[in-house]
Structure formats: C-alpha cells, structure tokens
N, C-alpha and C positions, 0 to 999 in steps of 0.2 A: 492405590496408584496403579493405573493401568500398562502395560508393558510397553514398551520402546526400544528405540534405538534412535541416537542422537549425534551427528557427525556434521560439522560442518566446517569447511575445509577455506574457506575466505578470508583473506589477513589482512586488518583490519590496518591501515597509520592515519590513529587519531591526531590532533592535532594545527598548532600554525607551521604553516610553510611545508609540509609534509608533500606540497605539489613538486617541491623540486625534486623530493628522490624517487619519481617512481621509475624514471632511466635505470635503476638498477634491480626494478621487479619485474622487464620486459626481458625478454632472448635481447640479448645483443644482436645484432642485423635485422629485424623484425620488419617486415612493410604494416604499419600500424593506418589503422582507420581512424580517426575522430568521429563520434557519432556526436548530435545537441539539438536542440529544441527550436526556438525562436530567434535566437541570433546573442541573447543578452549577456552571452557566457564572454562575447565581443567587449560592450561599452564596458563591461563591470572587470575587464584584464584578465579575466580566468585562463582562457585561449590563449592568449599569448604569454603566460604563465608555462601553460603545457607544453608548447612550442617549444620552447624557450631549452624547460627542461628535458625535452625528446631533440632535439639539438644536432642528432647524432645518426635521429631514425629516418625511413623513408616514410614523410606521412601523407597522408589524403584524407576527406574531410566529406560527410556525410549531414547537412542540416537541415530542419524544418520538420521533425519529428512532433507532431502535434501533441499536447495533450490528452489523453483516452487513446493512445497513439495508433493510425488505422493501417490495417491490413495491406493499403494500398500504396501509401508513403510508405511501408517496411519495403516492400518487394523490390518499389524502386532501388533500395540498394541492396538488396541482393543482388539484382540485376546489374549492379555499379560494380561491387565484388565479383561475381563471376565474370566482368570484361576485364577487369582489374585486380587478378585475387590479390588478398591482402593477410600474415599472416597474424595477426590482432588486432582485436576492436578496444577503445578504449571510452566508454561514454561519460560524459561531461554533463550532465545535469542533473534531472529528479527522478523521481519514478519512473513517469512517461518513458522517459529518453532510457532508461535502462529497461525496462520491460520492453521497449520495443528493442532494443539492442539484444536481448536474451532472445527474441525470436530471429531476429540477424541471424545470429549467431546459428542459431539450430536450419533454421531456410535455407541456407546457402550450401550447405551440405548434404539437405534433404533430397532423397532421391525421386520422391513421387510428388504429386499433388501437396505443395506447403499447406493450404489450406486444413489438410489434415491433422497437419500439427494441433490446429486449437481443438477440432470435432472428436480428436483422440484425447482431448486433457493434457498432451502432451505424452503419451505414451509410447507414440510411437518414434518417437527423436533416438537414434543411434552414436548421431555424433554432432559435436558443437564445434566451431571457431573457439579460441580461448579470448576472455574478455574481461575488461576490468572499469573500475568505474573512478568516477570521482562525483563525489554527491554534491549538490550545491542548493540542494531543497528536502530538507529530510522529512518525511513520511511517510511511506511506503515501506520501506523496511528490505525492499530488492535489493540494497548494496550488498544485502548480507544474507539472503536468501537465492533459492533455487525455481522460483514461480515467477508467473506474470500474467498481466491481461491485455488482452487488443480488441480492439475494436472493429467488426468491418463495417462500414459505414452503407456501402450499399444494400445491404439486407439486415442491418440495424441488429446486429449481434454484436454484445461486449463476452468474449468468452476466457474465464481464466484455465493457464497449462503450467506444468512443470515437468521436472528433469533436473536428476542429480548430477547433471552435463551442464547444466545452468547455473551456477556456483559461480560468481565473480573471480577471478584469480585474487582479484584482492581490489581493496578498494578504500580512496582517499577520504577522509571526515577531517575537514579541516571548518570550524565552526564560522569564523570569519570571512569567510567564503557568504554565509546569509544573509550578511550586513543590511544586505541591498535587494532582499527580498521584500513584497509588498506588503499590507498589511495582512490580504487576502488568501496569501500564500504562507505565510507564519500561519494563520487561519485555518485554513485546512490540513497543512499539515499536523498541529495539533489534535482537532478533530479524528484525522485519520488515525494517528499514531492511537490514541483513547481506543478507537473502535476495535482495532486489532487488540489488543490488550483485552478487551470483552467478548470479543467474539472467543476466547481461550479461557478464559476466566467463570463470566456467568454462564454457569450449564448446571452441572449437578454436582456434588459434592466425590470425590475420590482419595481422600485425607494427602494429599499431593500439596502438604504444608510448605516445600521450598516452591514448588510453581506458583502457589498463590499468595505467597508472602512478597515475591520478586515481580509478582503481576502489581500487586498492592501498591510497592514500592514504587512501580512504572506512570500507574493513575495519579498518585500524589503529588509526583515531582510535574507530572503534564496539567494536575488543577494550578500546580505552586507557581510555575515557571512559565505558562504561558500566557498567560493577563500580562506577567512582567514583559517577554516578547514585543509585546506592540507598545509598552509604555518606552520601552530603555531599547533602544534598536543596537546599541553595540556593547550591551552588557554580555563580555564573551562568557562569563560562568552559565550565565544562563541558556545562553545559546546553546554552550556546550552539552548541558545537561537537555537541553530539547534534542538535539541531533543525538546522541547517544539512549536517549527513552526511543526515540522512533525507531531505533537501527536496532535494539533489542528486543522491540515488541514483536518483531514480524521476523526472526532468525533461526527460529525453531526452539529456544530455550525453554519457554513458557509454555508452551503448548505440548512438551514434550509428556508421557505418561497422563495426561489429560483428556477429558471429552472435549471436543470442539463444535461450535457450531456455525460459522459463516453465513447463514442465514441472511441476515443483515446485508454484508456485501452481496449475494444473490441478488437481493429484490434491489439495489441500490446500482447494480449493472445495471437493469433494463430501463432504470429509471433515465441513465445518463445516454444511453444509448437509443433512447425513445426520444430524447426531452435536450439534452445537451448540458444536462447539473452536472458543476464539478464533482468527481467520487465523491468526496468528502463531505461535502453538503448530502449526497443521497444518507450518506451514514446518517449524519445528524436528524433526518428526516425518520428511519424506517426506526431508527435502534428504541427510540421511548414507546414509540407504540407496539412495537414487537414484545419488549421487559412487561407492555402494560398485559397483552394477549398472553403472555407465557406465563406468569406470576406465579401461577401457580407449580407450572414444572420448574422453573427456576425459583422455586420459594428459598430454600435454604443458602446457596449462593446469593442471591437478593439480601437475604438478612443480613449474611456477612457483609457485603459488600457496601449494605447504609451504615454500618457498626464503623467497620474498620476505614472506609474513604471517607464517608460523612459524618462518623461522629453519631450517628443515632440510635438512639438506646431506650426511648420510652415511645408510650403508644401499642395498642395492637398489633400485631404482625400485617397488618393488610395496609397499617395507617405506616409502619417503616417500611414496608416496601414501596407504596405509591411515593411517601414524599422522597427517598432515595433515587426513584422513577423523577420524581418532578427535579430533583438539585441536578440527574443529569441533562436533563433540557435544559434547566437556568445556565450551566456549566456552558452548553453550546454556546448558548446565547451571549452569554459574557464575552465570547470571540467572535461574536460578530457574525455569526452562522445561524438562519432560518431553521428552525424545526418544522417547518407543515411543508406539504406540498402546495398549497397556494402562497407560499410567500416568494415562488419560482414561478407563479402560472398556471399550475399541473391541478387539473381540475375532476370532482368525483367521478366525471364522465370518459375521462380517461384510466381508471384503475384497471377495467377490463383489456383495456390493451396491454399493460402492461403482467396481468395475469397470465396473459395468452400470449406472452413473448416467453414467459419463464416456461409451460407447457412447452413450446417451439423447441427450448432448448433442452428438452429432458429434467429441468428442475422442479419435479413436483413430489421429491420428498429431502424439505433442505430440514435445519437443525441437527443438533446433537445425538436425537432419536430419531433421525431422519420420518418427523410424523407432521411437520410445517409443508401442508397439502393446498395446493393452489385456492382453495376454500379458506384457508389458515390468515392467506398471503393477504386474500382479498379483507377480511377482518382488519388486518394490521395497516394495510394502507388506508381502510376509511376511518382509521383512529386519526389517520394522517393529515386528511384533509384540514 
C-alpha cells in the first residue's frame, strides 16, 4: 500500500427529510446564496423545502447553472456576489451545480485573473466562501469531495481543479429527493459513479486489500441496484444505496494509498467539450477500449476484477480479461448508455481533434504510469469508433 493521508472534513445528513435541519448547520445571521441548475429543483418542491427551512435567513438565489457548468454562467455570479456579497452558498442540485458552486466559491475571493483558478488545477485558490450542498442527482461524488470541473465553452476547454478550501461544510443526501429523476439521469449517474470506482481500482496491484474490497463492494451494489433504479422509481432502499455508492466512490476513501489513473475522464472531457456528450456517456465510451489497449498493464487487477465482480474463473487469462472487458460494456448497455463514439455522431475523422485538444491542455501523459501518450489516446479512441 502506497503512503497517504486521508482527511475529510464534510458532514454528511443522510436521510428523509434531513432538508429541514440544515438551519442549524449554517451561522445564524448568515446572508445565504441559493445556487441550482434548470429550474426543476422548482416543480419537484425541493426549493421551497429550503426556503421554508432557512425561514430565518437573508436569502438570494443564483439559477441556470448548466450542465458541464461554463466559466461564463459561473462569473455571472460572482459578479452577483461581489454587488451583493453574501456570506454562504448553499447548492441545490448535482454535480454540475456543485462543481460550479465550488468554483463560486473560490472566484469571488480570488484576487487575480479567475480563469487561473482552472490553468493552476486549482493551486492557486487561498481562500473560499463556505458552502454546502444538497444533492438531488448523485454521481459525481462533489457533495463529499474537494475537486471539480468547468467548462469554458468559448475555447472549448473542460478543465478539472481542486482545493482542500473546497470541502462542502456539509451536505444533504436525502434519497427521496431522486424520485423524480429521468431515466437518463439515474443513467448516468450510475455510469459515472462505476467509472470513478475504476478509475481507483483498475491499475496495478498494491495489496491495499481494504480499498479494493470496499471498491469491490461499490461496483456490486451499482451492477445490483441500478437496473432495479429505472424498473422501481421509488424503491427508497435502492435509491439509497445508489446515492451513497456515488458519494463514496469519489470521497477520497478508495483511492486512498492507491495508484490512480483518470485517464478515462481525461479523454471523456474533451470529448464533451468538443462534442457536447453527457460526462458519463464519454465514460461509457473511452473506459472498454482504454481496459482493451492497457490489458496488459492492468492484467492483474483485470483478473481480479472478472473473478471478484463477474464471477470469472475459467478460460485463458487473455479470454477473462476480454470477456470481463466485454460484461463492462454489456453492464453500460443495460443502462441505456452507448459505448462507441458513433452511437453520439463522433466520427473517425474527428479523433485527431480531439487528440489535439488533450496536447492543448498539457495532457499527454495521463494513466497511473503517467505513460497514456496522445499516440496511446489515439489507439483507444479508434477502438471507439
């Protein structure tokens, strides 16, 4: 097991009805922000839920945070915050609306050029607004993490940053809350939550028996419980257990003393940011053909990983890892999620742009052994086609 350190300071109230107390995890007197997404947080009563229970605060309200949330809808409200400062944010949706809420939160305090914030990875953030969330689309894993990704839309950069200034003060999982989520959205979030779980998992072997037992544990319950998701829409066990896979996978537990490799989301940014694919579809897209090109450096997690998720135990080594490769494609599929890049439009004769956007942004050596070379990238997207 590789060395660490492992702190994460987010309090978590799982949970029904847990919206009513979060009046007592803000400063009393506080001028509170609402940050949200499309508006749906509206018809589905979420909003006037928090309302309801902030009763007390002075609040203002920040919406139309996009999806792949862009540089330029964030600024907007920073620009609303510094006519208006306020002294907490509290965000109301999914990832989107929280990853861009974590760049809020860093922007509006930054002293130079925000844009630096993403070209530094986030290095250079000194200080953050305090901010908290309430999930109401679990996949991503930001309610309970320090990271994020934004979009700028005018020069077609999706870049991820962090900051241990970026820690949610705390943040609501109230299952019941997803009721009313679409199919496409249970969909992806599944997908993603899986991906993250891999991106930490399949690398190389470190005998880091509690992370990969508790990874193990994460993949199982997201093959078990999300087929059931789109069949039984108010099965709260299962819910529950989806929103709490997702919020675990991406928290730093698993990936602690571990090799890592992100690769995956790498090439799965430029795709969305080229192309306009949900993240989570690029996942489903890059992750088979990248397992098919690495096989061989991820052979021994590969083997685990057909054994212990799938059950497989005879055959070759080369024949359990491809069809372990193939059950996670079927697995996507089963949710309703495309694995190629033509089943979005994205055609062979765009893989070089997309190569030449990852060079743009300094990614040309992603993976674990950071040895996944824009030559690497190019292989695994024409597995993709």
């Amino acid at each position: 097991m590789l060395n660490f350190t492992f702190r994460n300071p987010t309090k978590i109230l799982f949970g029904k009805n847990r919206i009513e107390e979060i009046n007592k995890e803000i400063p009393a007197g506080s001028k509170v922000l609402i940050t949200y997404g499309g508006g749906s947080i509206k018809s589905t009563g979420t909003l006037a839920k928090v309302k309801k229970a902030l009763s007390g605060f002075e609040l203002s309200e920040f919406g139309g945070i996009e999806p792949n949330p862009s540089y330029e809808t964030l600024m907007k409200c920073v620009e609303q915050i510094k006519a208006t400062p306020v002294d907490f944010i509290l965000a109301v949706g999914g990832g989107s609306v929280i990853d861009g809420t974590k760049f809020i939160a860093a922007a509006t305090l930054y002293s130079g050029d925000p844009w630096e914030i993403l070209t530094s990875f986030g290095s250079k953030i000194k200080e953050a607004l305090p901010f908290a969330t309430i999930l109401t689309l679990p996949a991503t894993g930001s309610e309970m993490n320090s990271g994020a990704v934004i979009t700028n839309r005018a020069l077609h950069a999706k870049l991820p940053f962090g900051s241990p200034l970026l820690y949610p003060v705390f943040s609501v999982l109230d299952p019941e809350v997803t009721y009313t989520l679409p199919d496409s959205q249970i969909s992806n979030g599944v997908v993603d939550a899986f991906v993250h779980v891999t991106e930490q998992y399949l690398t190389y072997p470190v005998d880091a028996k509690v992370q990969d037992r508790f990874a193990e544990g994460l993949l199982l319950t997201l093959i078990e419980d999300g087929p059931k998701a789109l069949l039984d829409r108010e099965n709260y066990e299962v819910r529950s257990n989806l929103m709490w896979s997702a919020t675990m996978a991406l928290n730093g537990l698993i990936g602690s003393g571990t090799p890592q490799d992100w690769a995956t989301h790498m090439i799965g940014h430029e795709i969305t940011a080229l192309h306009g694919v949900d993240h989570a579809r690029t996942l489903a897209i890059v992750l088979p053909s990248l397992l098919k090109v690495r096989k061989l450096e991820k052979k021994e997690k590969l083997l685990q990983y057909g054994e212990r998720i799938w059950g497989i135990t005879e055959g070759s080594e080369d024949e359990r890892i491809d069809l372990a490769i193939k059950k996670t494609g079927d697995f996507f599929k089963s949710m309703g999620i495309g694995i190629k890049l033509s089943d979005y439009g994205i055609l062979a004769e765009d893989i070089q742009t997309i190569v030449g956007q990852l060079k743009d942004h300094g990614m040309v050596k992603l993976g674990e052994k950071k040895d996944i070379t824009p030559e690497v990238v190019e292989q695994i997207l024409k597995l993709s086609v």
